[in-house]
DOZA-145480 format. One record per residue (C-alpha): x, y, z; chain; residue in three letters. Coordinates in steps of 0.02 Angstrom, whole numbers, plus 50000, padded with zeros to 5 digits. Each point is the difference from the previous one (the first is absolute). Example, Ala and Ser with C-alpha at 12.3 -4.5 7.8 and 13.67 -1.06 7.14 Angstrom:
<fimars>
fimar X->50615 Y->49775 Z->50390 c->A r->ALA
fimar X->50069 Y->50172 Z->49967 c->A r->SER
</fimars>
This chain:
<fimars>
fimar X->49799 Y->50624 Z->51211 c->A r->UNK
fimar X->50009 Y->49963 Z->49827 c->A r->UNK
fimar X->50025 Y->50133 Z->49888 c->A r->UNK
fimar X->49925 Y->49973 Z->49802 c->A r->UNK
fimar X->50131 Y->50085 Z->49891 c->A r->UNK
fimar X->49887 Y->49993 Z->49826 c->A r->UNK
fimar X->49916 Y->50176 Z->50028 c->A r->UNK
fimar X->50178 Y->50083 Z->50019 c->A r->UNK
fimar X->50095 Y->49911 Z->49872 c->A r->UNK
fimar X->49961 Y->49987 Z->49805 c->A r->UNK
fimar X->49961 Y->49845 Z->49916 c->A r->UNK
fimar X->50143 Y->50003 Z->49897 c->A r->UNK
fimar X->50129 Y->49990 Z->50164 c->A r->UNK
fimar X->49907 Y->49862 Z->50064 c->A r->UNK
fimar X->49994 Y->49896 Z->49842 c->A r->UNK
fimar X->50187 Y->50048 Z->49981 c->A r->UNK
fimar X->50023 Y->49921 Z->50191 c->A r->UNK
fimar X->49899 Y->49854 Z->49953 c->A r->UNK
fimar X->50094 Y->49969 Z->49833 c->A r->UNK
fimar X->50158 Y->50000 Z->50082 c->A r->UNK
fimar X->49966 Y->49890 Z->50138 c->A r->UNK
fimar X->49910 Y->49862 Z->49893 c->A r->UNK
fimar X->50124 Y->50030 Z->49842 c->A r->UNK
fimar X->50120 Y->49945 Z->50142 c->A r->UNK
fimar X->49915 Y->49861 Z->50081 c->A r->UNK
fimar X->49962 Y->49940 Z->49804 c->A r->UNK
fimar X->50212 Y->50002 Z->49963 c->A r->UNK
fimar X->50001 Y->49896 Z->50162 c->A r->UNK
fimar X->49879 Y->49878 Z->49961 c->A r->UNK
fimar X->50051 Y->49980 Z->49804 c->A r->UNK
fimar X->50184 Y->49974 Z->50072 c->A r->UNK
fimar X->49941 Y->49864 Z->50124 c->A r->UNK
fimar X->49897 Y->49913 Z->49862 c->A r->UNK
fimar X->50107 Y->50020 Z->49852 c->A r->UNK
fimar X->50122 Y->49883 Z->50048 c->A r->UNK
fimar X->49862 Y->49858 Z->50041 c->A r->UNK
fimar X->49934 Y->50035 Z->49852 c->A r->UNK
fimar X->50150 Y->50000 Z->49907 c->A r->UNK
fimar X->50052 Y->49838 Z->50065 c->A r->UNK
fimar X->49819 Y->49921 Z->49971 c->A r->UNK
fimar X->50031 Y->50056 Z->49800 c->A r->UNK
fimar X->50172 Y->49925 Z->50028 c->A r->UNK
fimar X->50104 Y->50159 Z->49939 c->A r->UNK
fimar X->50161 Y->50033 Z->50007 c->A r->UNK
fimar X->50152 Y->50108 Z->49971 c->A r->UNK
fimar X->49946 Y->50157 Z->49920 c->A r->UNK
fimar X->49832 Y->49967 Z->49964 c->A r->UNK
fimar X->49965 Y->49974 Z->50190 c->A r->UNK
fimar X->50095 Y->50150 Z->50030 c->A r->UNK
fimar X->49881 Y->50097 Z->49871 c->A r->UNK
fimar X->49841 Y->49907 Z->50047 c->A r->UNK
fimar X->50012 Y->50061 Z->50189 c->A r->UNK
fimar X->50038 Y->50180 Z->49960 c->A r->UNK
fimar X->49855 Y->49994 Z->49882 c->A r->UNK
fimar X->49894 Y->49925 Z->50133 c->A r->UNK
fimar X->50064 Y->50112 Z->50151 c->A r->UNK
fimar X->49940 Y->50142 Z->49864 c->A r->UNK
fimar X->49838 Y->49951 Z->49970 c->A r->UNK
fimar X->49955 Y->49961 Z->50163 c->A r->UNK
fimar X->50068 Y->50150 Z->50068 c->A r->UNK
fimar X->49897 Y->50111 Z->49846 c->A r->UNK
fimar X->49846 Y->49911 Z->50024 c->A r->UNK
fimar X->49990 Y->50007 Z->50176 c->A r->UNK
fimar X->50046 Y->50189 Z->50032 c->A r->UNK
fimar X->49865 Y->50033 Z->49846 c->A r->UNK
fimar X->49849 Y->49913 Z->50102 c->A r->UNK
fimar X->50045 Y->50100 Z->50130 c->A r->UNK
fimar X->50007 Y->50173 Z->49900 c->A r->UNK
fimar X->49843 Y->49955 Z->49959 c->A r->UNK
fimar X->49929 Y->49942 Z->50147 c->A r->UNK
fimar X->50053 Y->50123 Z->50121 c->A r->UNK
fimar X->49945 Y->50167 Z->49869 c->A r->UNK
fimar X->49851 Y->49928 Z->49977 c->A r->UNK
fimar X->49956 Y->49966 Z->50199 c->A r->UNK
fimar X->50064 Y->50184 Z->50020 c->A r->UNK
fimar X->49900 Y->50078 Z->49861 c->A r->UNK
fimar X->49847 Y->49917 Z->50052 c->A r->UNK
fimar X->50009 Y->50031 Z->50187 c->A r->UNK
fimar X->50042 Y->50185 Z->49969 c->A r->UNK
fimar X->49832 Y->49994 Z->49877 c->A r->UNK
fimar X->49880 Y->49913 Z->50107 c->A r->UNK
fimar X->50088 Y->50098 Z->50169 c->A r->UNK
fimar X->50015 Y->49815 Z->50081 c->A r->UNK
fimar X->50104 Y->49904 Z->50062 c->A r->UNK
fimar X->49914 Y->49814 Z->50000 c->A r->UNK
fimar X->49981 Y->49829 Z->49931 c->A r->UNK
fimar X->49935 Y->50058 Z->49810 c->A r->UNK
fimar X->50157 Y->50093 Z->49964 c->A r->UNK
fimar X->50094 Y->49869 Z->50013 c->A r->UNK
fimar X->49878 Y->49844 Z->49909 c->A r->UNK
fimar X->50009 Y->50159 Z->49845 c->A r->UNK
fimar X->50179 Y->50003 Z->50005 c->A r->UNK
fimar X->50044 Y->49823 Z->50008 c->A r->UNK
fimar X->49851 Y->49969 Z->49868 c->A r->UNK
fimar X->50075 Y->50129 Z->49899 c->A r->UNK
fimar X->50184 Y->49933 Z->50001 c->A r->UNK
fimar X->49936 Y->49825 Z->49958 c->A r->UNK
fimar X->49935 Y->50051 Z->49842 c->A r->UNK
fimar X->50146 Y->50094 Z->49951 c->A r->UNK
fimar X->50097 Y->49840 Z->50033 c->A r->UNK
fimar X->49859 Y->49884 Z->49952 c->A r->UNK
fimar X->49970 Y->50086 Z->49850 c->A r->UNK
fimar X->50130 Y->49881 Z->49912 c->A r->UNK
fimar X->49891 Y->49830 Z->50029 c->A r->UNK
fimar X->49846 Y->49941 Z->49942 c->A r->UNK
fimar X->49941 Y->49993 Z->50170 c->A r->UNK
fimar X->50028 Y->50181 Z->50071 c->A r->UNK
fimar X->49841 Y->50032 Z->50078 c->A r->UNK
fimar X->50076 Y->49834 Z->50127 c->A r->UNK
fimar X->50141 Y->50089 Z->50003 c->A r->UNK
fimar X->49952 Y->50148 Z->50056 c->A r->UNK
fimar X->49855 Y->49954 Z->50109 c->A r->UNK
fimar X->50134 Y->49902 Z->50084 c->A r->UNK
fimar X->50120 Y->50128 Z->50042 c->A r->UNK
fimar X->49866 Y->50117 Z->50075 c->A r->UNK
fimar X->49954 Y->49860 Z->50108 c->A r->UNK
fimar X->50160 Y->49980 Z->50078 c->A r->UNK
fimar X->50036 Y->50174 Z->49995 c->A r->UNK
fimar X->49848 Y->50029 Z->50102 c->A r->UNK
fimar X->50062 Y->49850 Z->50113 c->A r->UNK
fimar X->50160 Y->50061 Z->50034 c->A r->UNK
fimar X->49916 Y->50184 Z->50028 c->A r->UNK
fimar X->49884 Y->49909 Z->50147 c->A r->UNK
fimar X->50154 Y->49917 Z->50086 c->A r->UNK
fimar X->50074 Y->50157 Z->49993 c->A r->UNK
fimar X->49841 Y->50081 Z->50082 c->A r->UNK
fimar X->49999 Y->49884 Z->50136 c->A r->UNK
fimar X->50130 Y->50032 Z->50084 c->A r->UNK
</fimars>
């Protein structure tokens, strides 16, 4: 029996939770590609030193952000519409696209995008 946390918690703890575990996965990934990259760019000595902690950083920031974003704006809308379903989560990853998007010239890809995989990943998720 599955129990759905969202109407006891507040939004804030759950994008908190969210930020944290995708900040973290973000520091992971940035220090697994920063080398690679590093070496691709052919850096060395200090510079590679600098250009992988910038790298782990940024990774790290961006990630945990689409996720603060993301998860408050799942939580806000499923406490507003009193749903838990399928819409909540094409808004939210529509939403966080064109925060992240919104830096391109071609956002409205970018953010039509990520609400189609978010909405993906939530049917996977569903089908278990």
């Amino acid at each position: 029996m599955e129990v759905d946390i969202a109407d006891d918690v507040p939004c804030s703890s759950i994008a908190v939770d969210s930020v944290i575990r995708m900040g973290t996965a973000g520091l992971i990934w940035g220090s697994c590609s920063g080398p690679y990259d590093a070496n691709k760019l052919g850096l060395s000595g200090i510079h590679r030193a600098s250009f992988i902690a910038k790298s782990v950083g940024r990774l790290g920031f961006q990630w945990g952000m689409f996720a603060a974003i993301f998860s408050s704006t799942r939580c806000g809308f499923q406490r507003y519409r009193r749903r838990n379903d399928w819409v909540n989560v094409l808004t939210a990853g529509v939403v966080a696209g064109a925060a992240f998007g919104a830096g391109t010239r071609n956002w409205k890809q970018v953010a039509g995008a990520t609400g189609l995989v978010c909405l993906l990943c939530h049917v996977a998720e569903d089908s278990r």
